[in-house]
C-alpha positions as CSV (number, residue, x, y, z in Angstrom):
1,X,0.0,0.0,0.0
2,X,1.0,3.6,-1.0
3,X,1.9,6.2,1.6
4,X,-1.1,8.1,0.0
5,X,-3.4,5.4,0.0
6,X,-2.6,4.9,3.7
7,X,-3.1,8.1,4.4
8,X,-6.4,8.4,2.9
9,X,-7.9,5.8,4.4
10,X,-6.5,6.3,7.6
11,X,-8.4,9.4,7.7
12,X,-11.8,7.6,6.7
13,X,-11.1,5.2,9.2
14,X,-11.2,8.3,11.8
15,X,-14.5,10.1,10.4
16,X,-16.1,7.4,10.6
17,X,-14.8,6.2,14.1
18,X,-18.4,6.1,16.5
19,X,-20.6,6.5,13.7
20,X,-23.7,3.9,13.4
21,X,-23.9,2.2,10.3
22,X,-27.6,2.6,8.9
23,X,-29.5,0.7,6.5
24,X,-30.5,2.8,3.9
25,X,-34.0,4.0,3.6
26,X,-35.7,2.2,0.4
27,X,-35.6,4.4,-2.4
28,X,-39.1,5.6,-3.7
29,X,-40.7,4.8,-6.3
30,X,-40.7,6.6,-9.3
31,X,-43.7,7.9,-11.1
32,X,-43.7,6.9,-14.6
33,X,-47.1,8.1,-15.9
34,X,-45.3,10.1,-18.7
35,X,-46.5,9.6,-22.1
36,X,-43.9,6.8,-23.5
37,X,-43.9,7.4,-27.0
38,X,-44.7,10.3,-30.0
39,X,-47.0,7.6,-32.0
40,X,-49.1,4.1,-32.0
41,X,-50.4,3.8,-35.5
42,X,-48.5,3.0,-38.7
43,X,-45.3,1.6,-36.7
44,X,-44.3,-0.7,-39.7
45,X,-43.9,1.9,-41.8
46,X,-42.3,4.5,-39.6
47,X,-39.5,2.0,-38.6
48,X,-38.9,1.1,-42.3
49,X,-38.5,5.0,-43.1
50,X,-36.2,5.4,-40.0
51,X,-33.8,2.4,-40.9
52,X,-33.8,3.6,-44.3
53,X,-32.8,6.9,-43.0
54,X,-29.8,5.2,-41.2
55,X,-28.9,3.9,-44.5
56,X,-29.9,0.4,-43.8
57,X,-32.1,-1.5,-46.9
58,X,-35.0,-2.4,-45.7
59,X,-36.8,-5.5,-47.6
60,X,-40.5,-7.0,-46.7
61,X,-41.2,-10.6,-47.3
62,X,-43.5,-13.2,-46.0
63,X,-42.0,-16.6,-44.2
64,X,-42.3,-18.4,-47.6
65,X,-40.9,-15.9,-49.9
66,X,-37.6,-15.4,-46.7
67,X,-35.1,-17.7,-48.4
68,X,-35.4,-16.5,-52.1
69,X,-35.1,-12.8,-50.7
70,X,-32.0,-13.8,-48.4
71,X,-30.2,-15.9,-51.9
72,X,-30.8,-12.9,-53.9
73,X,-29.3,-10.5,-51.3
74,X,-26.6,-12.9,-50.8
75,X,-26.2,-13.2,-54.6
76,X,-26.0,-9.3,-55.5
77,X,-22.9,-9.1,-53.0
78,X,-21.0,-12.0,-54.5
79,X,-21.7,-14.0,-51.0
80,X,-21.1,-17.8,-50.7
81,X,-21.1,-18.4,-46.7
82,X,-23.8,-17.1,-44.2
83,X,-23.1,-17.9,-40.6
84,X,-26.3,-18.6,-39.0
85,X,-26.7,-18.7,-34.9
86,X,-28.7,-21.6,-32.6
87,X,-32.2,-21.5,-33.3
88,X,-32.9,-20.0,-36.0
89,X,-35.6,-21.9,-37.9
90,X,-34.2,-24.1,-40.9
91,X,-37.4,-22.4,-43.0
92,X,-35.5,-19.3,-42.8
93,X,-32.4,-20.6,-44.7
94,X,-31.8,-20.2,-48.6
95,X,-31.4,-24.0,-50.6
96,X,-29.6,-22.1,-54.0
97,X,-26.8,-23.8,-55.1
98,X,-23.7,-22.7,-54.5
99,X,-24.7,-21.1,-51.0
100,X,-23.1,-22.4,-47.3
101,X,-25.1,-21.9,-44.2
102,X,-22.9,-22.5,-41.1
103,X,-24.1,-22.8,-37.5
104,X,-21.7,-20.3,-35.9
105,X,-22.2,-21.8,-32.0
106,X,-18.1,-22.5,-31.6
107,X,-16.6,-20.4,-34.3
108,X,-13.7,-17.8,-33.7
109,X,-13.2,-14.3,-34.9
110,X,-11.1,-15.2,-37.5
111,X,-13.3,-18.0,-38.8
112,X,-16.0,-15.5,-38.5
113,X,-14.2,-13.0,-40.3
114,X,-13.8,-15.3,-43.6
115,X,-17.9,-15.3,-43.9
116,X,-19.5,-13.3,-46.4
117,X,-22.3,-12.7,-44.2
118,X,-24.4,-13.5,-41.2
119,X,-28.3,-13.9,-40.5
120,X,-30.3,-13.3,-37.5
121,X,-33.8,-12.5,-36.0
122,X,-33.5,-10.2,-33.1
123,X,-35.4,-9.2,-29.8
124,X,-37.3,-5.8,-30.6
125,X,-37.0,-3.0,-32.9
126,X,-37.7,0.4,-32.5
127,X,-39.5,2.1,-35.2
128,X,-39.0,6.0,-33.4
129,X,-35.6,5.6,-33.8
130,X,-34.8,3.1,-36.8
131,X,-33.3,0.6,-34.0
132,X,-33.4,-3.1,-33.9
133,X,-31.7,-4.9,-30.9
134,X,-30.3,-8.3,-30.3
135,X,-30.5,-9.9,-26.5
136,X,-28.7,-12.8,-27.5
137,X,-31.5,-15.2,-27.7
138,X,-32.7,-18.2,-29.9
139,X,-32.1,-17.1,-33.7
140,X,-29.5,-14.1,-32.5
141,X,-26.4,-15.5,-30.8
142,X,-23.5,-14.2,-29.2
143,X,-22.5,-10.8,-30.0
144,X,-19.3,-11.7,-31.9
145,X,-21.9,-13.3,-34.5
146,X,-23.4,-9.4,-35.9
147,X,-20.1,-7.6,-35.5
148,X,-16.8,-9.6,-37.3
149,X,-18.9,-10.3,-40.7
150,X,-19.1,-7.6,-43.2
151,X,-22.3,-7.9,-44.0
152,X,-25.6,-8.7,-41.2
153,X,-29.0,-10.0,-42.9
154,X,-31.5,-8.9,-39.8
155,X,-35.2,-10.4,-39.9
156,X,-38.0,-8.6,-37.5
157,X,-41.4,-10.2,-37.5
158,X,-44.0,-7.8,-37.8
159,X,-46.2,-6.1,-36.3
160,X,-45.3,-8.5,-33.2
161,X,-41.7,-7.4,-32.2
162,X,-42.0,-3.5,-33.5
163,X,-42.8,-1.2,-30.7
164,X,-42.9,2.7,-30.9
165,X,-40.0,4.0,-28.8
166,X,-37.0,3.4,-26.4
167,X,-39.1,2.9,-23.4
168,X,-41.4,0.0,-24.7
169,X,-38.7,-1.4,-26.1
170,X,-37.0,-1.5,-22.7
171,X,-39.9,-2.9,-20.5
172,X,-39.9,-6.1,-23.2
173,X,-35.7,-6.6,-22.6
174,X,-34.2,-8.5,-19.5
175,X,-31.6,-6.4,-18.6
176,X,-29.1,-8.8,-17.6
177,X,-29.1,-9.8,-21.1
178,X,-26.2,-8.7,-23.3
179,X,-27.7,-6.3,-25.8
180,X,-26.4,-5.4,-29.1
181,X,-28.6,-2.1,-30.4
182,X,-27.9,-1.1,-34.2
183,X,-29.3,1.7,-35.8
184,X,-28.0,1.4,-39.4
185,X,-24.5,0.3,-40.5
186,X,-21.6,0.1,-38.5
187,X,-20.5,3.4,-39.0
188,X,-17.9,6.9,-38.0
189,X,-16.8,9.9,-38.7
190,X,-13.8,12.1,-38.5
191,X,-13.2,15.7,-37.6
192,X,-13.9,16.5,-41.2
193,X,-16.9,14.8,-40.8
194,X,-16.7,11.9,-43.4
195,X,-18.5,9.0,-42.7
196,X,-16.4,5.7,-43.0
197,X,-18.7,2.5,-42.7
198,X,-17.3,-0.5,-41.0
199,X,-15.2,0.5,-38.5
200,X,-17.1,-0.8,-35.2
201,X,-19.0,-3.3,-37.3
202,X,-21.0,-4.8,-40.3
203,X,-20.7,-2.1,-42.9
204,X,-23.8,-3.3,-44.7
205,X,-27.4,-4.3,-43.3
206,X,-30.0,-5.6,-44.9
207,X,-33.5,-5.5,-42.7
208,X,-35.9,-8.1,-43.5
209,X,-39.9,-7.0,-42.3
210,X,-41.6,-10.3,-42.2
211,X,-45.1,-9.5,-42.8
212,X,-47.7,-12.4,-41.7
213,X,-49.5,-14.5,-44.6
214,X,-51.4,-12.0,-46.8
215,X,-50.5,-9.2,-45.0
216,X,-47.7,-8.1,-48.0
């Protein structure tokens, strides 16, 4: 130990000699009657204008038409190899020839930085802010999974995971989940202000809306 750090709490030690030590009073509760969000109609939509805004392309397919939609945008990007995590349904995954899914449960950075791409669903999205997050769960995976590849393929179920705004999107996340929240590309910029993409993460993201039977 230092002759500071003695020092220091050597003098602690003396303002607190004869004190009681005191539980602390619960802390009170805190009124959250506050309106939550700006809107509650046409959320869809919104969140597709917002992602767009953050330079993310936003696609809308049903469950059937998902794997023909995820061949061609692996196809117009020259992709052969999609890393996929545990859980996400087999249905989701494109059959065109020439095309490599992997289940990415064990695989390292560098083995995840030879894919082309990577596909997941995710926990919530935002459409206020053009946000979808990732908790980690079934069909998301580790973090590592959305952030080595170049490329993340993103699928959000409508209108069942889109909520208006930060707060709803909170009360429906365990917090002692590791969260990964994205709001377009992976992207910086300097003191000139030019934008580099890539830096911090997937420089291109695709957005899937999966709208329900009939509902395209």
């Amino acid at each position: 130990m230092t002759d500071s750090r003695a020092r220091i709490l050597g003098r602690i030690r003396t303002a607190l000699a004869g004190t009681e030590r005191t539980t602390p009073a619960p802390a009170e509760p805190i009124a959250r009657d506050y309106r939550d969000s700006h809107t509650d109609t046409g959320l869809v939509e919104l969140l597709a204008h917002n992602l767009a805004d953050y330079r993310a392309r936003v696609h809308h397919a049903t469950e059937t038409d998902l794997p023909d939609l995820i061949a061609r945008l692996l196809g117009s990007r020259g992709a052969h190899t999609l890393v996929v995590p545990p859980g996400l349904p087999d249905g989701w995954l494109p059959t065109a020839a020439g095309l490599r899914a992997v289940r990415g449960t064990d695989l390292s950075a560098a083995e995840l930085d030879a894919m082309s791409s990577v596909l997941t669903g995710c926990a919530v999205a935002v459409a206020e802010t053009g946000t979808i997050v990732l908790d980690g769960g079934p069909g998301q995976g580790r973090r590592m999974l959305t952030l080595v590849p170049d490329h993340h393929i993103c699928v959000v179920r409508t209108p069942d995971q889109v909520v208006a705004s930060v707060p709803q999107a909170l009360r429906r996340l365990d917090p002692r989940r590791p969260q990964t929240w994205i709001s377009g590309p992976s992207a910086t910029s300097d003191i000139e202000l030019d934008r580099v993409e890539g830096v911090h993460g997937p420089r291109a993201l695709d957005v899937v809306l999966l709208v329900p039977p009939g509902g395209a």
